[in-house]
C-alpha positions as CSV (number, residue, x, y, z in Angstrom):
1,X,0.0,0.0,0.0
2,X,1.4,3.5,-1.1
3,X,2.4,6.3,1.9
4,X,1.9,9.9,1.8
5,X,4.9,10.2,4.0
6,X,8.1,8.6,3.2
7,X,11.9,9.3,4.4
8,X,12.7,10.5,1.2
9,X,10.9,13.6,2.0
10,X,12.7,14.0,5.0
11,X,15.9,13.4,3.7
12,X,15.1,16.3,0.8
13,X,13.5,18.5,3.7
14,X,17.5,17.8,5.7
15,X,19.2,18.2,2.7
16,X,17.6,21.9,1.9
17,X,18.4,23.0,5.4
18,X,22.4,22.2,4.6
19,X,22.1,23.1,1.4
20,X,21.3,27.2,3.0
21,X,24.2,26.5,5.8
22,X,26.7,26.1,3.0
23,X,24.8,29.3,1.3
24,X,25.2,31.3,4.6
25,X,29.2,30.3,4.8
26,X,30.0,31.3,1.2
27,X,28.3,34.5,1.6
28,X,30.3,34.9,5.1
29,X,33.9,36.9,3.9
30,X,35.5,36.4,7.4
31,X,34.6,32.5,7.7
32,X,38.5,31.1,8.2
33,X,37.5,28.4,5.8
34,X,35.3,29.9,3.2
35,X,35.2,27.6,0.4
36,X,36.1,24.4,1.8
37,X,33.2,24.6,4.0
38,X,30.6,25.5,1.7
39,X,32.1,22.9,-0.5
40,X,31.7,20.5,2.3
41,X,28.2,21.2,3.4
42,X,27.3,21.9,-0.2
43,X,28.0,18.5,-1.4
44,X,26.2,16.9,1.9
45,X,23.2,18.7,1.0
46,X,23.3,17.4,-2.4
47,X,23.9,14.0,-1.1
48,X,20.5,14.4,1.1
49,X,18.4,15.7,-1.6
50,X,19.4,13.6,-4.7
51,X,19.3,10.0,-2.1
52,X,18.5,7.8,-4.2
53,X,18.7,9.1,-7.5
54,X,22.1,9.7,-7.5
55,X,24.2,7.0,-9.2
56,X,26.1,5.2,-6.0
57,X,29.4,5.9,-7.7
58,X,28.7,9.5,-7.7
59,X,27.9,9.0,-4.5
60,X,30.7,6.9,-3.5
61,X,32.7,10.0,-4.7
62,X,31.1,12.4,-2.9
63,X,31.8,10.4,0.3
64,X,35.5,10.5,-0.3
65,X,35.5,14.5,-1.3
66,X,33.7,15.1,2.4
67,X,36.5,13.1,3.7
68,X,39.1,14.5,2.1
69,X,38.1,18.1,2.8
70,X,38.0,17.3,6.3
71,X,41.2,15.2,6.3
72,X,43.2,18.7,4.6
73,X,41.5,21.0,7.2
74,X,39.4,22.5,5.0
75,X,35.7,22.9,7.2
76,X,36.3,25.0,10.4
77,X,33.9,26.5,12.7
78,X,32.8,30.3,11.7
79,X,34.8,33.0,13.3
80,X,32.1,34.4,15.1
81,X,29.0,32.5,17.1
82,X,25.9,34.8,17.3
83,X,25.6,35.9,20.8
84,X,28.2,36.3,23.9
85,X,28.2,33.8,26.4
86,X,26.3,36.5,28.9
87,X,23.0,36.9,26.7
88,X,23.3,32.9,26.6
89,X,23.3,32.6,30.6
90,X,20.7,35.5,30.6
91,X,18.4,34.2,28.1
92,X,18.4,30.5,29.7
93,X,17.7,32.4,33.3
94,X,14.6,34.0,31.6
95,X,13.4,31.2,30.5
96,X,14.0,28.6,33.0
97,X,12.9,25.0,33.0
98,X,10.6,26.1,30.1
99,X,13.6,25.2,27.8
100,X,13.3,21.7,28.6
101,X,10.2,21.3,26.8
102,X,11.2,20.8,23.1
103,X,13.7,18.6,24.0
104,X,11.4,16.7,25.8
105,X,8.3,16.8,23.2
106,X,10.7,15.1,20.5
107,X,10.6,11.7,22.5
108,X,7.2,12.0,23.4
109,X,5.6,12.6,19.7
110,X,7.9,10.1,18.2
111,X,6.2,7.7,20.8
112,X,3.0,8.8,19.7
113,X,3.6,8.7,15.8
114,X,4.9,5.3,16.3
115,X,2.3,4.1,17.4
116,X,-0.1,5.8,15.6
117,X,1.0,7.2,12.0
118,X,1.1,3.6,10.3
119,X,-2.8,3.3,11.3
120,X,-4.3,6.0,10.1
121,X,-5.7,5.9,6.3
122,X,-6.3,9.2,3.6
123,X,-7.7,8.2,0.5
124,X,-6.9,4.9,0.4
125,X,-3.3,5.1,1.2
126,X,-1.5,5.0,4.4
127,X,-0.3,8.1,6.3
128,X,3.0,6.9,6.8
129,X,4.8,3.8,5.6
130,X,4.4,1.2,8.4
131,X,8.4,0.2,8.0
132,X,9.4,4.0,8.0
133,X,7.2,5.1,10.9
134,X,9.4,5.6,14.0
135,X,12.2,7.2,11.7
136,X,9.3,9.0,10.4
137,X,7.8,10.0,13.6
138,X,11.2,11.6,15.0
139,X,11.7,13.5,11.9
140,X,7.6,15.4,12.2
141,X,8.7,14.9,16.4
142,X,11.9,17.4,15.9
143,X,9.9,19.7,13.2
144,X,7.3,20.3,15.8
145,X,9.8,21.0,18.7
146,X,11.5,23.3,16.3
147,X,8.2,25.5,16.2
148,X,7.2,25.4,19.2
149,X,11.1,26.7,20.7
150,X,10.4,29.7,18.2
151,X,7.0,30.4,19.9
152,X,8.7,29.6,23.8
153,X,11.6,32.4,22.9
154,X,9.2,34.8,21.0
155,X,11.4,34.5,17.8
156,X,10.9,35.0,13.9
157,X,10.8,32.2,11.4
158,X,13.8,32.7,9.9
159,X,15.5,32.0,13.2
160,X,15.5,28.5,13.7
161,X,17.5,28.1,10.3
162,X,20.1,30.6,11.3
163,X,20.5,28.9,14.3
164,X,20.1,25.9,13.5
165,X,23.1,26.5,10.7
166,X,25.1,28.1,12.6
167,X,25.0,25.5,15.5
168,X,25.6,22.6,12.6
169,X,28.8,24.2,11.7
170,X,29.9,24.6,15.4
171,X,29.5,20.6,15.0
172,X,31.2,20.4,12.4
173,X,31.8,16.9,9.9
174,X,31.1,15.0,13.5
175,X,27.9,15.0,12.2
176,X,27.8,12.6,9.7
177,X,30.5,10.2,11.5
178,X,27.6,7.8,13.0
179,X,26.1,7.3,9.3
180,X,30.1,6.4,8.0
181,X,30.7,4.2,10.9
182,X,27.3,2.5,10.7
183,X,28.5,2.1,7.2
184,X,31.5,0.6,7.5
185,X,30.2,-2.0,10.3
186,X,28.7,-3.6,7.5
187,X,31.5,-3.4,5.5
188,X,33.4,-5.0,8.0
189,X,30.5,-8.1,8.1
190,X,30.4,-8.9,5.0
191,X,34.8,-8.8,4.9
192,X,34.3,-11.6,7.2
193,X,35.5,-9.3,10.7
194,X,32.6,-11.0,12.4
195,X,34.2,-14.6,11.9
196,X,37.7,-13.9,12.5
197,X,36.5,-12.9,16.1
198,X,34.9,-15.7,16.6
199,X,38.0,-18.3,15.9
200,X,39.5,-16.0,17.8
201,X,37.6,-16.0,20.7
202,X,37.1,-19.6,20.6
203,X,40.8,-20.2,20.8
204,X,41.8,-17.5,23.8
205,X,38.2,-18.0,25.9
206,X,36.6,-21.2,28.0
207,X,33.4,-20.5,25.5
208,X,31.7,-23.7,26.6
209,X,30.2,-21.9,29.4
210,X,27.8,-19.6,29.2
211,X,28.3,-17.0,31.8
212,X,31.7,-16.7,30.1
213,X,30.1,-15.9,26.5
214,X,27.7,-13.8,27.6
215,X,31.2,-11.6,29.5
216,X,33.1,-12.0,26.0
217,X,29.6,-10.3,23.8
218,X,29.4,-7.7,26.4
219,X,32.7,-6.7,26.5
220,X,33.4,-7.2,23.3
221,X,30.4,-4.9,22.2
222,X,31.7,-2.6,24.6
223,X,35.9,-2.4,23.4
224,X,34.8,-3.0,19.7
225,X,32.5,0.2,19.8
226,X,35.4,2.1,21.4
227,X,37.3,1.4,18.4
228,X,34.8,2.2,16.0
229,X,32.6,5.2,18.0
230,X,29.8,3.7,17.1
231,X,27.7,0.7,19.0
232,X,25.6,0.3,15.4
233,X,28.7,-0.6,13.9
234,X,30.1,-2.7,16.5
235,X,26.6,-4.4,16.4
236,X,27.2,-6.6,12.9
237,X,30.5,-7.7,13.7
238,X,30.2,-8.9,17.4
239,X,26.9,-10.0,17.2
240,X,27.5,-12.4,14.1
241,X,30.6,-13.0,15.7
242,X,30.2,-13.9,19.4
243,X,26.6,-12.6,19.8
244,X,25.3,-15.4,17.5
245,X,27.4,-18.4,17.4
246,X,28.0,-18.6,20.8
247,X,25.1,-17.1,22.9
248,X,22.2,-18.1,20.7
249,X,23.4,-21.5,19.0
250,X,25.7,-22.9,21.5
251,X,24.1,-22.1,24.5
252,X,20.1,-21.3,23.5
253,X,19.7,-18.2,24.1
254,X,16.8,-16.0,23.8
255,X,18.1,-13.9,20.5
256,X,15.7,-10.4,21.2
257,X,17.0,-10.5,24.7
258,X,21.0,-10.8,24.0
259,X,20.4,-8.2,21.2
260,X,18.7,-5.5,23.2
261,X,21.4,-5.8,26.4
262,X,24.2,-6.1,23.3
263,X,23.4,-2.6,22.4
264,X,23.3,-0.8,25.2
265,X,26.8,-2.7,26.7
266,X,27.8,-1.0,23.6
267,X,26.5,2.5,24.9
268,X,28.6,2.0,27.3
269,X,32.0,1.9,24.9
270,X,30.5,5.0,23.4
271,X,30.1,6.7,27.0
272,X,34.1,6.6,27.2
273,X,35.3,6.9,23.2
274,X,36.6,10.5,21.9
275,X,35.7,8.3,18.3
276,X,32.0,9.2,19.4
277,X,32.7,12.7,18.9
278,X,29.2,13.9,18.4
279,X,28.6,12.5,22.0
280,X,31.6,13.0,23.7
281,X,33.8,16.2,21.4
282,X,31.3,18.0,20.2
283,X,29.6,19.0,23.9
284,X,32.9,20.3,25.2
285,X,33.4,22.3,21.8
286,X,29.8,23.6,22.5
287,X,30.0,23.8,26.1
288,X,33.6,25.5,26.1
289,X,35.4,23.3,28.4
290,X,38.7,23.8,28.8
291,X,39.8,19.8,29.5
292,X,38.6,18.5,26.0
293,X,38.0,14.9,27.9
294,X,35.8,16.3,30.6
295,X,32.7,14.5,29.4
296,X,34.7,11.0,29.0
297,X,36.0,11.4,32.4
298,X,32.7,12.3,33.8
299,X,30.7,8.9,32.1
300,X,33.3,6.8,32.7
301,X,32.2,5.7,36.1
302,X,28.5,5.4,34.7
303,X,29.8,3.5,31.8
304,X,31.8,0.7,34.0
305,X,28.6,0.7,35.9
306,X,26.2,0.4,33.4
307,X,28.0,-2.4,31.6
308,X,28.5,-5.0,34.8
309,X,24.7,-4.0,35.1
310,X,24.1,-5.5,31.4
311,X,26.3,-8.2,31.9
312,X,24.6,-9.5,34.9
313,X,21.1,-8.5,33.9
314,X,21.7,-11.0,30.6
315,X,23.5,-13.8,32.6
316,X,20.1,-13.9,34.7
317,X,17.5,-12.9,31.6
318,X,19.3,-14.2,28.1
319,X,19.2,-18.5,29.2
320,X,15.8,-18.1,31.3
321,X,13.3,-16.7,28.8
């Protein structure tokens, strides 16, 4: 059954919003890297709004022009952020608590639009494409936010894209590194990563019993994602390699169980990985922090935490249900 909502609408909607950050820095003469920047957001946006349609070579290409604009220094941060850090602290005083409440409606209409946006029929078709719909739902979720933080602050509608530029270029490429190492997770399954880990963990670990397979997918969900930045990407390769195998076939585990705890034991590796730097970097660029590891060493406690937590909690769950 055909949707009147797709991603793809989305993804044109994302790509016209970078497309106009990479208008903003080429029109900005004191931006320390002019051209490189609007190159680099310039081809992101086009990467967003063609999807698709664009021949994956081109794409392909594009891909290795981002990262080679990056890699020669090429996209920097503006000279100049709107605002001094005193009409910041003076603005959040005014409002308060009251700026909690976009952030928080994002979570809460996504829940909603899950549940709901699939269901609903116009016309014969679908409102939203019951595969799509919690991707979907968080993209109309944020939209919504985004107006109602430009009613809370009393500001005109051109603000949220100024802003909204200007804080993507404080982020800076980080942006688009969970989409490359996502990527290259599945690259690294279908080289065969996930299998070599497993002969290897077969020959160095007592696998045959299952407290100590359940340790070695935890952990290794936890290291693997601190070498990638990305828990998505460790997913493939520890899961097919250890996750799998050894858990589910070996010792009968309950598969939805050992996936869900998988993941978040590899939150935890991303709670304690500069390679997650649009969790970990990019709040101490934003934030101004003088010790550029000052998030890391603040989650690091909660991430050892955490991830005996997960281990046990699977131990007890993973063989029993």
């Amino acid at each position: 059954m055909k949707s009147l909502l797709t991603l793809e609408e989305l993804y044109v909607l994302c790509g016209v919003f970078v497309l106009y950050a990479a208008v903003r820095i080429a029109l900005d003469v004191h931006h320390p890297r002019r051209w490189g920047s609007a190159a680099f957001w310039a081809m992101l946006g086009v990467l967003f709004v063609g999807g698709k349609h664009l021949p994956p070579f081109v794409a392909g290409c594009a891909v290795i022009v981002l990262a080679l604009l990056v890699t020669a220094r090429q996209v920097a941060r503006p000279a100049m952020l709107a605002g001094g850090r005193e009409s910041r602290v003076a603005e959040a005083q005014r409002l308060g608590n009251r700026l909690f409440w976009p952030a928080l409606l994002v979570p809460a209409i996504a829940i909603i639009g899950s549940s709901c946006l699939g269901r609903i029929h116009v016309g014969g078709m679908v409102l939203a494409d019951p595969k799509q719909v919690t991707v979907l739902s968080l993209g109309l979720a944020a939209i919504v936010a985004t107006m109602v933080g430009r009613w809370l602050i009393r500001a005109d509608y051109g603000t949220p894209a100024r802003d909204g530029a200007r804080l993507l270029e404080a982020v800076g490429w980080a942006v688009i590194l969970p989409q490359l190492l996502a990527a290259l997770g599945g690259i690294f399954q279908h080289a065969g990563v996930g299998g070599a880990v497993a002969e290897i963990a077969g020959k160095i670990l007592p696998t045959q019993y299952a407290f100590v397979a359940v340790v070695a997918y935890c952990l290794g969900m936890a290291l693997f994602t601190i070498c990638m930045g990305n828990a998505f990407a460790a997913f493939a390769v520890i899961t097919g390699g250890i996750g799998l195998p050894l858990i589910v076939q070996q010792h009968h585990g309950n598969p939805a169980i050992m996936a869900a705890i998988g993941m978040l034991s590899g939150y935890c590796g991303t709670l304690v990985t500069p390679m997650a730097a649009n969790f970990n970097i990019v709040p101490v660029m934003l934030l101004e922090l003088l010790d550029k590891n000052a998030v890391i060493k603040a989650q690091a406690p909660i991430a050892a935490v955490l991830l005996a937590g997960n281990i046990a909690v699977m131990y007890l769950c993973v063989y029993r249900f």
